[in-house]
N, C-alpha and C positions, 0 to 999 in steps of 0.2 A: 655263614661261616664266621669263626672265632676271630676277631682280630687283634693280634697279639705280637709281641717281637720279642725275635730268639736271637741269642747270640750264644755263639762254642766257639770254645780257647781251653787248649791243653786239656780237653774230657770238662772242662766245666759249661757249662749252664746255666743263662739266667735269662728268665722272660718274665712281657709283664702284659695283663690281659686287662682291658686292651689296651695297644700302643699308645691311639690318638683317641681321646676321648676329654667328655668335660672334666673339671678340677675336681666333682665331688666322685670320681670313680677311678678304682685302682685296685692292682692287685699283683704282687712283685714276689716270682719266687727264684729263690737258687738250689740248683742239684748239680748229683757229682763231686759234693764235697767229702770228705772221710768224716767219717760221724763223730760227731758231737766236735767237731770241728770249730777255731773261732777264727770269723773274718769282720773284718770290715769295708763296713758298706757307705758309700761316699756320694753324697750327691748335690748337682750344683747347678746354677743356672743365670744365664746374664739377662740384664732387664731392658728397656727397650733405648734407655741412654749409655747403656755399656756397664752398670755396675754388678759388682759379680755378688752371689750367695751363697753359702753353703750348709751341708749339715752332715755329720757322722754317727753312727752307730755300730756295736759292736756288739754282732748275733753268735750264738753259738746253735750249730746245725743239729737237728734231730739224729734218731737212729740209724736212720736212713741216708744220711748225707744233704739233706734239704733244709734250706732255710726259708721258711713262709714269714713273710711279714700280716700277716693274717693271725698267726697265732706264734710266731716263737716272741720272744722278749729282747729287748734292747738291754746288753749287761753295762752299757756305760755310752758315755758320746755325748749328744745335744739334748737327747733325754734316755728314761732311763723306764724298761715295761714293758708291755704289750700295747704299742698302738699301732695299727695298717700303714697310717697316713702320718706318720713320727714324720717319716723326711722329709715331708714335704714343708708341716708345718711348725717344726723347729729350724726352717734356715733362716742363716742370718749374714747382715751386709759385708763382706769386708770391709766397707766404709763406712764406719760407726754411725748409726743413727742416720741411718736411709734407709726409705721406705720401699717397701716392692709394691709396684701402683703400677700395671696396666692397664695403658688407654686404646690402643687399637684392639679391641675386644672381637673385632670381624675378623680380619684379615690375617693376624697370628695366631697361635698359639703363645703359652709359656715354652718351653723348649729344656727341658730338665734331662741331666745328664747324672746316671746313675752307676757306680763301676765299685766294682768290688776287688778288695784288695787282701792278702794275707793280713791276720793282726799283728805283726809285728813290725808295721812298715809304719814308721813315725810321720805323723801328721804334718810336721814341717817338709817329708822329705815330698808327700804324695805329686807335688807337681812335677816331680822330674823321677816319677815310677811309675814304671806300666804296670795297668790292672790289670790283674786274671785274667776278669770279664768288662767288658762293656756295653751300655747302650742307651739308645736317646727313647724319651718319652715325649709326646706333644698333647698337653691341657690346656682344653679351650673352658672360656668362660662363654661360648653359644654354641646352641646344638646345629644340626644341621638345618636348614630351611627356614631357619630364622632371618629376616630382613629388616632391614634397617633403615628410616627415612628420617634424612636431617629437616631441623626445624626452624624454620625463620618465617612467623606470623604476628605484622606486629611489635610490640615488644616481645614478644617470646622465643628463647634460643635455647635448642636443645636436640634431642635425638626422640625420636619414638621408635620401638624395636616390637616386629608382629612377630607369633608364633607361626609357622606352617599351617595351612588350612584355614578354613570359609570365615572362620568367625560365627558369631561376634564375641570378641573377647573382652572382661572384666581390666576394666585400666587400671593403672598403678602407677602413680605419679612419684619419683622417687629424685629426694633432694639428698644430697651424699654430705652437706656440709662443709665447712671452712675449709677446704683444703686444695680448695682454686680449680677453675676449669673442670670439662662435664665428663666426671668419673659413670663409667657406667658396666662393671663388674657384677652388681649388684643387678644393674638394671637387666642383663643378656642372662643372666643364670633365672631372673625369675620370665623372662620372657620363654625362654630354653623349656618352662614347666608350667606353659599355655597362659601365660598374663601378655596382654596389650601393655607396654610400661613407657612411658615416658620421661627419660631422663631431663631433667634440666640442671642449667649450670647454678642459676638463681633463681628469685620468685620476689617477683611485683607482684603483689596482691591486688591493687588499684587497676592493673591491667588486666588479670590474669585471665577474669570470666568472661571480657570480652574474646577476647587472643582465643581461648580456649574451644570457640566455636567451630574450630577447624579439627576437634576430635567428634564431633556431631555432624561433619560431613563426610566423617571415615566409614564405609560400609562394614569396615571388618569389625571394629570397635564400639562397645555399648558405655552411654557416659557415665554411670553412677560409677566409683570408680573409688580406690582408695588412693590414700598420700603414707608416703614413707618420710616421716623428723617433719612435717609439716603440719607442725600445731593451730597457727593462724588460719591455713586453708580448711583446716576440718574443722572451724571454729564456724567459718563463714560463707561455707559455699555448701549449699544444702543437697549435691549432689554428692559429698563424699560420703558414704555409707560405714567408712572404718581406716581407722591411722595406725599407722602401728609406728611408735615413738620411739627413736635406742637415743636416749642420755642427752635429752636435750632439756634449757630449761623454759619455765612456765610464764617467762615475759620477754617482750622485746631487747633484742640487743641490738647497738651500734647506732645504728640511726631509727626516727620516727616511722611510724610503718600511717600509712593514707589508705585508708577503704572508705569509701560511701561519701566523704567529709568527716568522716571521725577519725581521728587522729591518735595512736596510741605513740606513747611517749616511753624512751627507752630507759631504763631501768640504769641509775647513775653505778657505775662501780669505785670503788677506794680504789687509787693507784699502792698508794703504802702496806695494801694486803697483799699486794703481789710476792710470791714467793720465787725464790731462787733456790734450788738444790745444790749439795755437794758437787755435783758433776754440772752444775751451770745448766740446769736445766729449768723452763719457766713454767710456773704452777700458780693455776689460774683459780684454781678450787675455791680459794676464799675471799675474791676479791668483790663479791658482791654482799658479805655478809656483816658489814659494819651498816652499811644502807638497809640492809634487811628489814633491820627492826623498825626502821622508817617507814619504810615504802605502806603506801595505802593499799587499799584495795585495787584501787584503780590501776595499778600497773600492772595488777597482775590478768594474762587474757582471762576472759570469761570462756574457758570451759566447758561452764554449766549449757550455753545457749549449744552445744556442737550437736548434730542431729542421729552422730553415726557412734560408732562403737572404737573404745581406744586400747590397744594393746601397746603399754609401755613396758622398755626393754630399760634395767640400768644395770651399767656395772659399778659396785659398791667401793670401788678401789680408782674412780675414776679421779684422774687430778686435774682435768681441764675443767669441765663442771662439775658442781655438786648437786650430780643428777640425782642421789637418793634421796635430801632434802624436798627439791623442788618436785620431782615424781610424787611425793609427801603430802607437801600443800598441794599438787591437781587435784590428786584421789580423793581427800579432805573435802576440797573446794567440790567434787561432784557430790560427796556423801553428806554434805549439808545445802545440797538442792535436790534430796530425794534419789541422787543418781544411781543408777548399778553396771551403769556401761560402759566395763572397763576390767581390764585384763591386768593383773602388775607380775612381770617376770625380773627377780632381783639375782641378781647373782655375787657370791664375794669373791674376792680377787680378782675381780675383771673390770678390767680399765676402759678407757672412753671411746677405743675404735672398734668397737665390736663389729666385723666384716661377714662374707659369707665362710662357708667351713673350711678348713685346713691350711686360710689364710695366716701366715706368720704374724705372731705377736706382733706390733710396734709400739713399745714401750716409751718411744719419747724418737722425737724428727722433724727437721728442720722447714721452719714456714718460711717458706722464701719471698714472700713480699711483706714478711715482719724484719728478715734477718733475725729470728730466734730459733732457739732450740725450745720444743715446746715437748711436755713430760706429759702421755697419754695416761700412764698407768698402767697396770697389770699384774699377771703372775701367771707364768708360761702356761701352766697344766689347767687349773680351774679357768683360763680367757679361753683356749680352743676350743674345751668342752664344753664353754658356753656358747659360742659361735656357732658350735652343731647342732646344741639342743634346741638353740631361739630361731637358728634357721628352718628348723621342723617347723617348730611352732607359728614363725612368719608365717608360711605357709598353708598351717591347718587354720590360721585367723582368717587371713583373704578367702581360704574357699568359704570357709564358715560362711562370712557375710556378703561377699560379690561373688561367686557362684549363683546361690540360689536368685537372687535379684537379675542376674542376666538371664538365665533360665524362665525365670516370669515375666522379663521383659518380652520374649525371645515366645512364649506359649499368645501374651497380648496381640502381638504382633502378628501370629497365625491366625488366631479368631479373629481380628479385625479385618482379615484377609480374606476369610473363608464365608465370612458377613457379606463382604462386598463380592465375592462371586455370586452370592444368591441374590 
């Protein structure tokens, strides 16, 4: 059966199919309207500390009196066209520069509140006017049957999230970046579409492979496995088969990174490159690029030794790193040792948090254990569209390269079996 939610007030109509489903699927229509009718459509939703979002648009109904978000056009509001999934991912905070970041990715949903109102009801008045129509939607970032087991082996802290069914499934080690504590959005949408994924909060390299032993005692799970913005690990751990990179750069940051007794040293930044915007926003883009022309070889990783295949994401617009540079020097650094393995998806306008699809912009948000406001990047239209197309492509990479390797693990492991019956 369809699962869908209906709501009627005064002969109108509006559902959306399906009701509770993951983030990447929707489909919102209204009837009962007098044709070619204009309303606005209003939608909103609180985050898991209370802060609110929203977004508007303004559809004019077909001949028939229906408004599909499918195919009519948005004639003005938060954007402006034909997009399905416009309100979802043009909301924005009422509290300037807050980010929408859920973390219980099991146990809720988003919770998005959709109501449609006559066009002539002023924006300022909506909270104290009743809509036509109402109704609640709930988008998960996990599908059903997905499970989740927290991680403490070791130094290693994090989540691993299995798909429903036997295994064994293709891992995916997924570090989400600066922005504190184990985001794992990312991790439940690709687990949701048959990946073993392992979120972690950080990455000790010096530990990892040992810690790591505890995915080789998982029956469901096969180790060769990729890493998600984990440049070092795909540098040196000869089980990762393929990285797939969004907007990181090609050396150490922060502190010395310790593997084996080698010692790789972090890459000095100029303080006095740091930039401040207009709107007091902090831009990080240039501050490694006085040192640049300094720095040896030596700091930058060796690349060339990685054993698996790299699909790099950048957004060309990004103001925290200057991932199109450094993306630059890796691809260089592999095609003067011979290399070809390696994927480069560039995109312009799209800035440094490139997420999964129909994720809201966030064009700059505050680090709370910097106390700054730190400027991501972007431009509304070409960032979402790239979120959709790289999330495709995430996707056709990992089956590309861990598919088939678990499948040959998975044919070994039968003949070895069928050996030992004889």
């Amino acid at each position: 059966s369809m699962d869908f939610s209906l709501f009627f007030s005064m002969g109108f109509c509006c559902y959306s199919t399906p009701a509770s489903a993951l983030m990447l699927m929707s489909q919102c229509i209204a009837k009962g309207l007098t044709p070619f009718q204009i309303v606005l459509l209003w939608t909103s939703l609180e985050d898991e500390k209370g802060n609110l979002f929203h977004s508007q648009a303004y559809s004019r109904a077909n001949e028939v009196g229906e408004v599909d978000l499918e195919h009519a056009s948005s004639l003005g509001g938060d954007y402006v066209g034909v997009h399905p999934m416009g309100l979802l991912w043009s909301l924005k905070p009422e509290k300037i520069l807050t980010k929408l970041l859920k973390r219980d990715v099991m146990n809720n949903p988003l919770k998005v509140q959709l109501k449609l109102y006559d066009s002539d009801v002023m924006v300022t008045h909506i909270a104290i006017t009743t809509p036509k129509v109402s109704l609640t939607l709930e988008r998960w970032y996990v599908a059903p049957g997905v499970t989740r087991i927290q991680v403490k082996e070791g130094c290693l802290r994090g989540a691993l999230l299995l798909p429903p069914g036997e295994g064994r499934f293709p891992v995916v080690i997924d570090l989400f970046g600066g922005i504190g504590g184990l985001i794992e959005i990312r991790t439940s949408l690709l687990a949701s579409h048959g990946f073993a994924v392992l979120a972690l909060a950080y990455l000790d390299l010096e530990y990892f492979e040992e810690d790591a032993n505890f995915l080789l005692r998982h029956p469901k799970v096969n180790l060769t496995f990729s890493v998600k913005t984990g440049l070092s690990m795909a540098i040196h751990l000869k089980q990762v088969t393929a990285a797939a990179l969004i907007n990181g750069p090609n050396f150490i940051l922060d502190i010395p990174q310790v593997y084996r007794g080698q010692i790789n040293q972090p890459w000095l930044f100029s303080p006095h490159s740091l930039s401040i915007s207009t709107l007091g926003l902090v831009e990080l883009q240039r501050i490694f690029e006085d040192t640049r022309a300094e720095a040896s070889e030596t700091f930058f990783l060796p690349i060339e030794k990685a054993q698996g295949h790299f699909l790099f994401i950048v957004g060309e617009e990004d103001m925290n790193v200057n991932s199109k540079v450094y993306t630059e020097q890796a691809t260089e650094q592999l095609r003067r040792h011979g290399k070809n393995n390696w994927t480069l998806l560039s995109y312009p306008g799209v800035g440094h948090l490139i997420e999964p699809p129909y994720s809201p912009l966030c064009c700059a948000s505050r680090i709370s254990n910097l106390c700054l406001f730190m400027h991501w990047g972007g431009e509304v239209i070409p960032h979402v569209a790239a979120q959709e197309r790289s999330w495709k492509e995430i996707q056709k990479f990992l089956r590309k390269h861990l598919v088939p390797v678990v499948t040959s693990c998975l044919l070994e492991e039968q003949i070895f079996l069928e050996i030992q019956k004889q």
